[in-house]
C-alpha positions in Angstrom: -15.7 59.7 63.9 -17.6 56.6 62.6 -18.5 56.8 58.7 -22.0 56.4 58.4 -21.5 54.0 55.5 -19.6 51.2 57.8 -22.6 51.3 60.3 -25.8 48.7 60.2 -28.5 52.1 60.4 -26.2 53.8 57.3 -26.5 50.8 55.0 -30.3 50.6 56.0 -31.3 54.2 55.4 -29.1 54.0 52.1 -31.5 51.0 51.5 -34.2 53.5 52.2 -33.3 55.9 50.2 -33.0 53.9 46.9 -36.5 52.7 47.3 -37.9 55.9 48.0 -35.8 57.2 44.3 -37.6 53.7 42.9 -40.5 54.8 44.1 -41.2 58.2 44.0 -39.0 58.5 40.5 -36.9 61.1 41.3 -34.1 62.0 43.6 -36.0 65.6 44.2 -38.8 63.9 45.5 -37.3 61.3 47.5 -35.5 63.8 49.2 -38.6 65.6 49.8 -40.3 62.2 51.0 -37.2 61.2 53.7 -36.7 65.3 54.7 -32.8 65.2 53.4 -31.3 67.2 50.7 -30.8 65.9 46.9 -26.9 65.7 47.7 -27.2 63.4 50.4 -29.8 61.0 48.4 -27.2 60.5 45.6 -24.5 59.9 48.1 -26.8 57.3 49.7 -27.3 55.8 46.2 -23.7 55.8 44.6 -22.6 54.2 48.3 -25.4 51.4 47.9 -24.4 50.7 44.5 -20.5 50.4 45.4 -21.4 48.1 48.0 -23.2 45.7 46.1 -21.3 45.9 43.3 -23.9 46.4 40.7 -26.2 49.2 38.8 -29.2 50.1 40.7 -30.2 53.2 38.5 -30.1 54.4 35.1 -29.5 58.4 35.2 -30.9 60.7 32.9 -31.1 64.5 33.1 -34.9 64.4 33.6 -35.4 61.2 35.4 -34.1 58.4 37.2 -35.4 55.0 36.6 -34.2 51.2 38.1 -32.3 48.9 35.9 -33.3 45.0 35.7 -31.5 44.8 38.8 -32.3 47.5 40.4 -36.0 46.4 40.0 -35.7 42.8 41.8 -33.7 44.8 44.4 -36.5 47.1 44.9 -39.5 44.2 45.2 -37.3 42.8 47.7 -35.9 45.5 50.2 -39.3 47.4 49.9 -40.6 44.0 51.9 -37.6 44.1 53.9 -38.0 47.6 55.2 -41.8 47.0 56.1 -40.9 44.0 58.2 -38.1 46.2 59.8 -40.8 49.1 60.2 -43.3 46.6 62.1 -40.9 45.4 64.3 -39.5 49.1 64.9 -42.6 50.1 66.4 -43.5 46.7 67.8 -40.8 47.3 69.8 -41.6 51.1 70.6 -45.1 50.5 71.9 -43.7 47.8 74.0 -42.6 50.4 76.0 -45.7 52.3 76.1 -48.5 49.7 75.8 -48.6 46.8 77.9 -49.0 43.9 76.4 -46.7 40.7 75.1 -45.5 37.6 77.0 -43.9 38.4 80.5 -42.1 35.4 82.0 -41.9 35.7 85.9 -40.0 33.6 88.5 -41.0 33.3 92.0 -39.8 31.1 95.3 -42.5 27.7 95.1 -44.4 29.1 98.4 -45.1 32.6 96.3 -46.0 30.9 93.3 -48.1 28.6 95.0 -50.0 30.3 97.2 -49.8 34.0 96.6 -49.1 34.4 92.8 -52.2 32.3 90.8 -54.9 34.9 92.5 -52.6 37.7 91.9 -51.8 36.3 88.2 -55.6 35.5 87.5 -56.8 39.3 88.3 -53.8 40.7 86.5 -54.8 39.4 83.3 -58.1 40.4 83.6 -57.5 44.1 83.5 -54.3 42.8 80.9 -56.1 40.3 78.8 -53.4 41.2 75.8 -50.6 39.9 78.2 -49.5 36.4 78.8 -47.6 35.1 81.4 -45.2 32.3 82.2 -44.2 31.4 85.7 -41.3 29.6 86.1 -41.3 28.9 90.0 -38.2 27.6 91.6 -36.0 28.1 94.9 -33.5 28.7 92.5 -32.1 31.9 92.0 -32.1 32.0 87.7 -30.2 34.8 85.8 -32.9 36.7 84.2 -30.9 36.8 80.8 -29.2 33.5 80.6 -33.2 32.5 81.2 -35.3 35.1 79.2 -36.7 36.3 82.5 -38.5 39.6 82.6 -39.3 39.8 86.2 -38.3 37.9 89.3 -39.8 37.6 92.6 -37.2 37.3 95.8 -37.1 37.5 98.8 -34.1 38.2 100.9 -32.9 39.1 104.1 -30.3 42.4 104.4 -29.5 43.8 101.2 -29.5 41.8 98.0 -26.2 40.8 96.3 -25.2 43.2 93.8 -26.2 41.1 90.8 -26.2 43.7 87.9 -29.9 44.0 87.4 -32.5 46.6 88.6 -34.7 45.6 92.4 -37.3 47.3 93.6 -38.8 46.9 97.2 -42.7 45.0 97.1 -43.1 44.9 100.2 -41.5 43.9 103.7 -42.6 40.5 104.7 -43.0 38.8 108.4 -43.2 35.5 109.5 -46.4 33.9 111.8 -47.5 31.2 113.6 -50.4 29.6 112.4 -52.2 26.0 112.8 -55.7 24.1 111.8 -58.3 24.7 114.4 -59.1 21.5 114.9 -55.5 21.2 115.9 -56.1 24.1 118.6 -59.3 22.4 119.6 -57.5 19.5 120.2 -54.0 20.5 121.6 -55.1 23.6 123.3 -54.0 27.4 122.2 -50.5 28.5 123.2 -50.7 31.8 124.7 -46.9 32.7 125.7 -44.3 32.4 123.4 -42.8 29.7 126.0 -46.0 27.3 125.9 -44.7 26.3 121.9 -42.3 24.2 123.8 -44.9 21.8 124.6 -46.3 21.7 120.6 -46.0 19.8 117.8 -44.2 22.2 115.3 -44.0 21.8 111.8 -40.9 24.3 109.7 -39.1 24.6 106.9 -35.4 23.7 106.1 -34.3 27.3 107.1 -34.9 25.7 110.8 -31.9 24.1 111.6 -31.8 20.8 114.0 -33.7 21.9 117.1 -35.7 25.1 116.0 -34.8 27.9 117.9 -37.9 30.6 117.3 -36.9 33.8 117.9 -40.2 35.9 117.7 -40.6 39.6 118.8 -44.1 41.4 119.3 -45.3 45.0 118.1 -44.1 46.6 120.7 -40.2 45.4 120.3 -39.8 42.9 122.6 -37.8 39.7 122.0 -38.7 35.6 122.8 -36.5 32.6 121.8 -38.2 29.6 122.0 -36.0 26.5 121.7 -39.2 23.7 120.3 -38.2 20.1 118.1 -39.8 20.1 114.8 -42.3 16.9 114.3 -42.1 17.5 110.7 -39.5 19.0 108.3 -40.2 19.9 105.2 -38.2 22.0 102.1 -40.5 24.8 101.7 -42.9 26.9 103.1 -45.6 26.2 100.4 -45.6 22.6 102.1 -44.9 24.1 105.6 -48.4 25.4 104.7 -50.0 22.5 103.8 -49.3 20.2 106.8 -50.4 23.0 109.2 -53.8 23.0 107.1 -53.6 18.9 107.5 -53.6 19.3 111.4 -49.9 18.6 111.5 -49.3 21.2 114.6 -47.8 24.8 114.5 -46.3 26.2 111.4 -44.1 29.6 110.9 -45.7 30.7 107.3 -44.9 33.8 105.5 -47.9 36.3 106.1 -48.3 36.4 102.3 -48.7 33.0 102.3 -51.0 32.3 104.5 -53.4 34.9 104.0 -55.9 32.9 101.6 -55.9 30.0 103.9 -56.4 32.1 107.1 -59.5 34.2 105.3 -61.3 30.6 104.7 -60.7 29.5 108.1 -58.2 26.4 106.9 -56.0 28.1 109.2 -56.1 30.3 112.6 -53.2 32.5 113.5 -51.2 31.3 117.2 -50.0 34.3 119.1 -50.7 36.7 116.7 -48.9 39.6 118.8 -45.9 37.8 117.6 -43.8 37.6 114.5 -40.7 36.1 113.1 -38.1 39.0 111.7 -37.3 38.4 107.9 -37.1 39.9 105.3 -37.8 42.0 101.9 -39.9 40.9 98.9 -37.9 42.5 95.9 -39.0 42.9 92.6 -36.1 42.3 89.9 -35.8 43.0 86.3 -33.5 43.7 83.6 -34.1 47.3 83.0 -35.8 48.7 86.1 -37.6 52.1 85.1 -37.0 51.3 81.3 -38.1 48.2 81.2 -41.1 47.1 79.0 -44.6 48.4 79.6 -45.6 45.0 80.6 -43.3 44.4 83.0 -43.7 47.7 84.7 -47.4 46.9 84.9 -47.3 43.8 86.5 -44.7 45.4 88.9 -46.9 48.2 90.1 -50.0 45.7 90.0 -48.1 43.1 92.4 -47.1 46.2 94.8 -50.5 47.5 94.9 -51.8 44.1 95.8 -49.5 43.3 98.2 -50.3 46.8 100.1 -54.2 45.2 100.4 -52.6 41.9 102.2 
């Protein structure tokens, strides 16, 4: 069994109690005050005072009153304890009230093109909440970088990485392209015809790209097509397809704006790349702070609407 006097909340609430015997004058009515009994108030006080060494008190059969010392002491912890207080239930209502500074990270083609919308609207229903997005293919350790939330994406099951994920949403890959491309170049209408386009993909497209696309109704197409243009990310995969640079596999997510302002038209829309699951990750999962949990459930509903 741990003795209360060797732990950080024992030495605290003997703190406490000497200021509320400072305070209040008596040891009757500091007991009344903290809801203990008079015998564990003096035990709380003769442990403070062998601890530091030094008179606190001056006992007299009617009254107890602070010596010299006992008074700085008193000016001093009394602050003390009200900064501890505040931060106490600082850290309480951050459970319960959303508000504070959330730090997200997110893939570049998220952050780019899905999140600033998303972010924009969040803040206006949570104007007490700030936010920091630190965007990046990289996958950070939430702790190590003071992360509350993280954004990933990932195909299969996520590696077992000690924190708390959450499914968003399930995300598919589409063909898209400028229309003045299509008006120019013509629109594929079998999954075959792509041979005969100019494709733009991302990195995860290895030397010749080889598409492999199903439609709604289950059935599979590989398409074996040589990129024009490479890039690193979908983000810019996005970007050269709005440019006119040919046919780009996007993430639905991230195309959406540009394909509701007409910057981009979907190709063979019956058809989809298989990928993954957009994950939301954070330290604590359920338990995590109320501003965290918000933007969670905010970014799922949100997604849903796409």
């Amino acid at each position: 069994m741990v003795d209360e006097s060797e732990t950080i909340g024992g030495a605290l609430e003997d703190v406490r109690a000497f200021c509320a015997v400072a305070e209040f004058g008596t040891v009757t009515a500091a007991a009344r005050q903290l809801g203990e009994t008079k015998g564990s108030i003096s035990r709380r006080l003769s442990r403070l005072e062998r601890r530091l060494g030094v008179k606190l008190l001056a006992r007299t059969p009617r009254a107890v009153s602070p010596t010299e010392e006992g008074v700085a002491f008193f000016t001093k912890a009394r602050e003390a304890l009200s900064w501890l207080d505040d931060a106490v239930e600082g850290a309480r209502q951050s459970q319960e009230v959303p508000r504070g500074h959330l730090r997200i990270t997110a893939p570049v083609d998220l952050g780019m093109d899905v999140l600033p919308c998303l972010v924009v609207r969040f803040r206006a229903q949570h104007p007490q909440i700030t936010v920091e997005l630190l965007l990046t293919d990289a996958l950070l350790d939430l702790a190590a970088n003071r992360v509350d939330l993280a954004l990933r994406a990932s195909v299969g099951d996520l590696p077992n990485m000690g924190y708390r994920a959450s499914v968003l949403t399930q995300l598919r890959i589409g063909l898209y392209a400028a229309p003045a491309y299509l008006a120019a170049r013509g629109s594929p209408d079998t999954p075959a015809a792509l041979a005969e386009h100019d494709l733009v993909v991302s990195r995860e497209f290895a030397g010749a790209a080889q598409l492999r696309l199903t439609d709604r109704r289950g059935r599979a197409h590989e398409v074996l097509a040589r990129p024009v243009i490479r890039t690193s990310d979908y983000a810019s995969v996005l970007r050269l397809t709005v440019a006119g640079g040919g046919i780009g596999p996007v993430p639905h997510l991230v195309a959406a704006a540009s394909v509701t302002s007409g910057a981009l038209a979907p190709v063979l829309p019956e058809w989809s790349i298989p990928t993954g699951t957009l994950y939301a990750i954070s330290l604590s999962g359920r338990d995590a702070p109320a501003r965290v949990r918000a933007f969670r459930e905010f970014v799922r509903s949100a997604l849903e609407s796409l």
